[in-house]
C-alpha positions as semicolon CSV with decimal commas, in nm:
position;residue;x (nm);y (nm);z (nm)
1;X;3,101;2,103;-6,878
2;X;3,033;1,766;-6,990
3;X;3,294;1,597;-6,725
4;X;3,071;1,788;-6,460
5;X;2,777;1,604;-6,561
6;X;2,888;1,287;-6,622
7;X;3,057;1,312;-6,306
8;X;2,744;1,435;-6,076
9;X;2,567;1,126;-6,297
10;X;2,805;0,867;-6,160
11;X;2,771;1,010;-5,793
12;X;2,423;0,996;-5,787
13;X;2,431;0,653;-5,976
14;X;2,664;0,525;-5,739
15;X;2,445;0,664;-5,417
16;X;2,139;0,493;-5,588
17;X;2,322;0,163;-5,642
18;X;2,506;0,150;-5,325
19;X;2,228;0,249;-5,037
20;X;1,873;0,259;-5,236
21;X;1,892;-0,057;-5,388
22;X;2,028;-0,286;-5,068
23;X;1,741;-0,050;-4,856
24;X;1,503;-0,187;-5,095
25;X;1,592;-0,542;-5,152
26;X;1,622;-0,569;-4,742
27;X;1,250;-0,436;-4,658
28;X;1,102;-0,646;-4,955
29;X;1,282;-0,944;-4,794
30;X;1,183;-0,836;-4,493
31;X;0,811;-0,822;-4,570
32;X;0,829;-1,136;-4,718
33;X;0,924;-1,342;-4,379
34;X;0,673;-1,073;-4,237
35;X;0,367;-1,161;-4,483
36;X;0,472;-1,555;-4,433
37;X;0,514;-1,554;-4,035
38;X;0,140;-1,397;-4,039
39;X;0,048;-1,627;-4,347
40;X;0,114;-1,962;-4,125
41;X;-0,019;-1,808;-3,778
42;X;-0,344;-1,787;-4,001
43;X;-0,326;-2,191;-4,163
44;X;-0,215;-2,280;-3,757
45;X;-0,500;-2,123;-3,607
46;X;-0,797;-2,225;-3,881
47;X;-0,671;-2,600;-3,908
48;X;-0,650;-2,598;-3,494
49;X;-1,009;-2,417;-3,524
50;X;-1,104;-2,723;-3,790
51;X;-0,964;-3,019;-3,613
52;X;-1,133;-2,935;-3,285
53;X;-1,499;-2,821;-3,415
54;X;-1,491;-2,559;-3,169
55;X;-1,362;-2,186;-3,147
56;X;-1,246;-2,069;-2,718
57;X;-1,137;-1,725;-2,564
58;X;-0,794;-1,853;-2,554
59;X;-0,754;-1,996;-2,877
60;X;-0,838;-1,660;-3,063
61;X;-0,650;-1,428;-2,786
62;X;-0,348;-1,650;-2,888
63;X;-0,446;-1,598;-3,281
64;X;-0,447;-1,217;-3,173
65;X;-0,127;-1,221;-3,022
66;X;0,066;-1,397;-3,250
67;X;-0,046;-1,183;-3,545
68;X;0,099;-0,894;-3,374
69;X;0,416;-1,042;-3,344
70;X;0,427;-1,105;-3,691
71;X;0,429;-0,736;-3,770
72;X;0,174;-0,455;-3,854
73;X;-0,215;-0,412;-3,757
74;X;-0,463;-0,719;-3,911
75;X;-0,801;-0,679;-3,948
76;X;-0,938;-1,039;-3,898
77;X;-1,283;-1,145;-4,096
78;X;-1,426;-1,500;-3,970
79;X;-1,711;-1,670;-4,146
80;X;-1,852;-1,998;-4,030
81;X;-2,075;-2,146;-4,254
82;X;-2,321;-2,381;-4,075
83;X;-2,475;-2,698;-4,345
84;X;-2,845;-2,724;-4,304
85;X;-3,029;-3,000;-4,474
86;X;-3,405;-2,897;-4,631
87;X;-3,656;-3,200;-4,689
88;X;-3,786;-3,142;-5,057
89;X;-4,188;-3,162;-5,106
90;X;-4,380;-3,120;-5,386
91;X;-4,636;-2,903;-5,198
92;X;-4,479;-2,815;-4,872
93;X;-4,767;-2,771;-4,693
94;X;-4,856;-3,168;-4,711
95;X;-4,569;-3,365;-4,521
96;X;-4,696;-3,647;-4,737
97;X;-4,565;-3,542;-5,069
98;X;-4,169;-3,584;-4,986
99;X;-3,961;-3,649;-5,274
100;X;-3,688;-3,831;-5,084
101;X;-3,421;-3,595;-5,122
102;X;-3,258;-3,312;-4,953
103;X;-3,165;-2,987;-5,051
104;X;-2,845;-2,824;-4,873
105;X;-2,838;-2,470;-4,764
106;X;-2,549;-2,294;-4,542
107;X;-2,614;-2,048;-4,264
108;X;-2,324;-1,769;-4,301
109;X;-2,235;-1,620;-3,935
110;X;-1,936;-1,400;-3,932
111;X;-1,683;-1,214;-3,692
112;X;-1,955;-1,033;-3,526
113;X;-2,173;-1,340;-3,437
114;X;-1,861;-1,575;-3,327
115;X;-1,697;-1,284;-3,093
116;X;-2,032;-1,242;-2,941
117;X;-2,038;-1,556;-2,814
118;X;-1,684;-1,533;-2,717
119;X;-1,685;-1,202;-2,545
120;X;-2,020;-1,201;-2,420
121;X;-2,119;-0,860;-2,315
122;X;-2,220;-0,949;-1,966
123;X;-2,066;-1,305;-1,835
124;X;-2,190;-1,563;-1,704
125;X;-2,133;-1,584;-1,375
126;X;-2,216;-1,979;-1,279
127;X;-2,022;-2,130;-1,598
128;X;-1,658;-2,197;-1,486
129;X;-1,567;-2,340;-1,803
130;X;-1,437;-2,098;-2,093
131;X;-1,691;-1,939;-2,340
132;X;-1,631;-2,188;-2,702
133;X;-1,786;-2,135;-3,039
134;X;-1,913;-2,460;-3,131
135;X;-1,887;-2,590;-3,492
136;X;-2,019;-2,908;-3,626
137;X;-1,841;-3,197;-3,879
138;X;-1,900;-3,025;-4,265
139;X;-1,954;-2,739;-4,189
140;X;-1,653;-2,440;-4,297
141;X;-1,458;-2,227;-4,138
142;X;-1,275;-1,955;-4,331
143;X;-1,038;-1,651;-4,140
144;X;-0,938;-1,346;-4,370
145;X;-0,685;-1,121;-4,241
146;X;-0,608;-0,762;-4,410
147;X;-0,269;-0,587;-4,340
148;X;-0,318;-0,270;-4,222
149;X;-0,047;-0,104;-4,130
150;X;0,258;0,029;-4,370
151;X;0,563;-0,126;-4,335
152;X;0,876;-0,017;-4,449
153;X;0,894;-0,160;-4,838
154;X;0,534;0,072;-4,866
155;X;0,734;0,363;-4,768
156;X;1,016;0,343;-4,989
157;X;0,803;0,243;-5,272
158;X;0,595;0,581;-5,211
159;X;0,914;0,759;-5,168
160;X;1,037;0,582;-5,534
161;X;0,708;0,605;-5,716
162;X;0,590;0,955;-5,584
163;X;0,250;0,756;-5,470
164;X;0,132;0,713;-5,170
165;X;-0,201;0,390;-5,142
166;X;-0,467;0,411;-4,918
167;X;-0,576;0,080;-4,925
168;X;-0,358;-0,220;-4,786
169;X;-0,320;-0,475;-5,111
170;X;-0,180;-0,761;-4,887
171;X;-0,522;-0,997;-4,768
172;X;-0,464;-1,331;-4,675
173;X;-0,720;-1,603;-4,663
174;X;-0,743;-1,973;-4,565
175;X;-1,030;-2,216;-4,435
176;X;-1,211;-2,505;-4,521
177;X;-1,412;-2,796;-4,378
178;X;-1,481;-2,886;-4,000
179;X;-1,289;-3,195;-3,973
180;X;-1,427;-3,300;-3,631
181;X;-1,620;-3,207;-3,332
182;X;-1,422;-3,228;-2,998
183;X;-1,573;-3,078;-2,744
């Protein structure tokens, strides 16, 4: 009875070593190259975004469609964060009491605001010139992307684990200051 056992032990053993573990190895590698691929479309498009000072149509459609190359569904957050510069007075209703300094505040506009402007509901018929976002020098520019989709190391972990997640853990975020204003 015991050479039975041991026996149906080594078979399944041997069907775990032989096809789970490669399966497994294979779609983590493979979600690696995915999660870098979509990793440097993101630091491509926000430094392009950040050299140039400006945001286009074309320049986000190509964002768009080189995300979905890289694999899987992206939900993209933008948030451009405009510097504003605040005189300082002791009582601000006398223009005659400035302290000489400035305080610095930042105006937050995000996805919804930039594709707006982008994708205007009703276009402009005179302009020939392609709709731009326009940024200025110091301000920032950040992109967030969420994975949405499940891709095939999700499944076999589910499968392995008996768990199934909801919510996508992969988010990938890059951005920083407007380098320049070419427009």
């Amino acid at each position: 009875m015991s050479n039975a056992l041991s026996k149906i032990t080594a078979a399944i053993l041997a069907v775990v070593l032989l096809y789970l573990v490669p399966a497994v190895q294979s779609a983590q590698r493979e979600e690696d190259y995915r999660a870098l691929m979509a990793y440097n479309t993101l630091v491509r498009f926000t430094d392009a975004v950040r050299n140039k000072g400006y945001l286009s149509r074309g320049m986000y459609n190509d964002f768009v469609n080189e995300l979905a190359t890289a694999g899987g569904e992206y939900m993209i957050d933008m948030e451009y964060r405009h510097k504003k510069y605040h005189p300082e007075y002791s009582d601000p209703a006398d223009s005659s009491t400035f302290l000489d300094r400035f305080s610095v505040h930042y105006e937050a506009y995000y996805s919804q605001d930039i594709l707006s402007i982008l994708f205007p509901d009703e276009p402009a018929l005179d302009k020939k010139e392609e709709p731009m976002y326009r940024m200025e020098a110091g301000d920032y520019f950040t992109v967030t992307i969420t994975h949405l989709s499940r891709t095939p190391i999700t499944v076999l972990y589910d499968f392995l684990y008996g768990e199934t997640r909801t919510s996508s853990s992969e988010v990938l975020n890059y951005g920083g200051m407007v380098l320049n204003e070419d427009y």
